[in-house]
N, C-alpha and C positions, 0 to 999 in steps of 0.2 A: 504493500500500500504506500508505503512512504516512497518509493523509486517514482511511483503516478505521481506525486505532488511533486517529488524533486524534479520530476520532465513537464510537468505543466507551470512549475514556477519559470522553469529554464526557457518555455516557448513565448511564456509572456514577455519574460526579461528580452528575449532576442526580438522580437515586435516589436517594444520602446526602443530599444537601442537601433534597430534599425532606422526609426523613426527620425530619432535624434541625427544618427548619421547621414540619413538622407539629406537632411535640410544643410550638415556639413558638407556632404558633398558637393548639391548645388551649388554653394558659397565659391568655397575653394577645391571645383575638380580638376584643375592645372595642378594640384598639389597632391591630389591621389593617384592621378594616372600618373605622375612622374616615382611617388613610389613605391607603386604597382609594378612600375618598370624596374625598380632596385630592388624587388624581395629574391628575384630569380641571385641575381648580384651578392645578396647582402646570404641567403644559405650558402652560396659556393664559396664566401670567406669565413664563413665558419669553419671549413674545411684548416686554417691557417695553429698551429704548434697555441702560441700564444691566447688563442681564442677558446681553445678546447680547454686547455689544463681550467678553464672556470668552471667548468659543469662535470658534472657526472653522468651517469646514463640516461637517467630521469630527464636531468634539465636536458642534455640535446633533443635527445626524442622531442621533449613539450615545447624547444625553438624550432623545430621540422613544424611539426604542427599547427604551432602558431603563424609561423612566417606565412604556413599553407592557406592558414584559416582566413588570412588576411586576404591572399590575393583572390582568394575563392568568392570572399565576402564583394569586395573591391570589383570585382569581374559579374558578380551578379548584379551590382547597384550599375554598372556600364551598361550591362546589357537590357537590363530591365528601361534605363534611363538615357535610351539611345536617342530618341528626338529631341529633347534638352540639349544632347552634348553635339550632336546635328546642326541644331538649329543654332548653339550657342559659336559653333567653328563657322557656318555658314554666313551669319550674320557679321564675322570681322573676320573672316580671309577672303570671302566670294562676290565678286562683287554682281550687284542687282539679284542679290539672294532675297528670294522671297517664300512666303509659305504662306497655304492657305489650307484652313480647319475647315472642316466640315464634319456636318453630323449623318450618319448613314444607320443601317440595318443590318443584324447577323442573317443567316438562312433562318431563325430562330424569332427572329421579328424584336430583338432586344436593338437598342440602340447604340450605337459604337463611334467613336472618335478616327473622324480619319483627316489624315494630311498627305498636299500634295505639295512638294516643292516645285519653285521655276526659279531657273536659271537664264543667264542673258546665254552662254554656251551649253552647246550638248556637251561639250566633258565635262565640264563642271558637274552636271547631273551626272557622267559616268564615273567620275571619282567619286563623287558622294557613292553610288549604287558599290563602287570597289572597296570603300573605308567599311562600309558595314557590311560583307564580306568578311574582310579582316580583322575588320573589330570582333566579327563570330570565332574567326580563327585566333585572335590572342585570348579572347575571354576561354576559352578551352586549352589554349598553349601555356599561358602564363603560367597558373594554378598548377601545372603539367611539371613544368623546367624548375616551375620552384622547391615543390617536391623532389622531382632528381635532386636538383642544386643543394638542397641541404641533407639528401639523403646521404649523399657522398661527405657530408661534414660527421654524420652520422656512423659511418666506416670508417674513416679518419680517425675518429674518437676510440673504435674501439678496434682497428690496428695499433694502434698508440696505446691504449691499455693490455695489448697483448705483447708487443714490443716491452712494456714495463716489468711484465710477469716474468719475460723470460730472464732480463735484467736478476 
């Protein structure tokens, strides 16, 4: 009975905090997607002599982890919040970017939010149609590499404790 509470406290906490974090993201996402981009970076120098000897088996695993949790986190708030970060690139690099809302229908007869961008060029529209593309492919890659990258800090740690044993 108590693991229910402790996973329905854990779902609400992660809904508030999501919450909060969204409205951080909006603010400053030049500040999360840069580093977003340094978690892959930031486990592969864990891998370094100096960085290890801090932790024991526990704390690396829970820096794998966490690093992961982050960009996991980070890559869902991108992906879920991709017309924001569209619209927010489009409106100061693109010029005569425009977007128009409109209100539509599912096959279901619910009502749903739809946008069309226009651009004064068709590449413009094409590189937009290629970023989110790519954006599909980091929000899946990132999460990926950072994992690896800190897994390998992870082996690191415990060649290094096996190197100490033989000592």
């Amino acid at each position: 009975m108590a693991a229910w509470i402790k996973t329905g406290i854990s779902i609400v906490g992660f809904i508030i905090l999501l919450m909060v974090f969204g409205s951080a993201f909006r603010s400053y996402t030049l500040f999360f997607v840069i580093v977003w981009f340094f978690l892959p970076l930031a486990g592969f120098t864990g891998r370094h002599q100096a960085f290890l000897s801090l932790f024991s088996r526990k704390g690396i695993t829970f820096f794998r982890g966490f690093l992961t949790t982050v960009a996991v986190v980070i890559a869902f708030v991108l992906f879920a919040d991709y017309e924001h970060l569209r619209d927010q690139f489009g409106e100061t690099y693109i010029q005569d970017y425009q977007i128009t809302y409109y209100t539509d229908s599912d096959d279901y007869g619910r009502p749903t939010r739809e946008s069309d961008v226009h651009t004064q060029n068709f590449s413009a529209q094409v590189f937009l149609w290629l970023a989110q593309w790519v954006l599909i492919a980091l929000c899946i890659g990132v999460p990926i590499l950072t994992w690896k990258a800190s897994s390998i800090a992870v082996a690191a740690w415990e060649n290094q404790k096996i190197k100490d044993d033989k000592v």
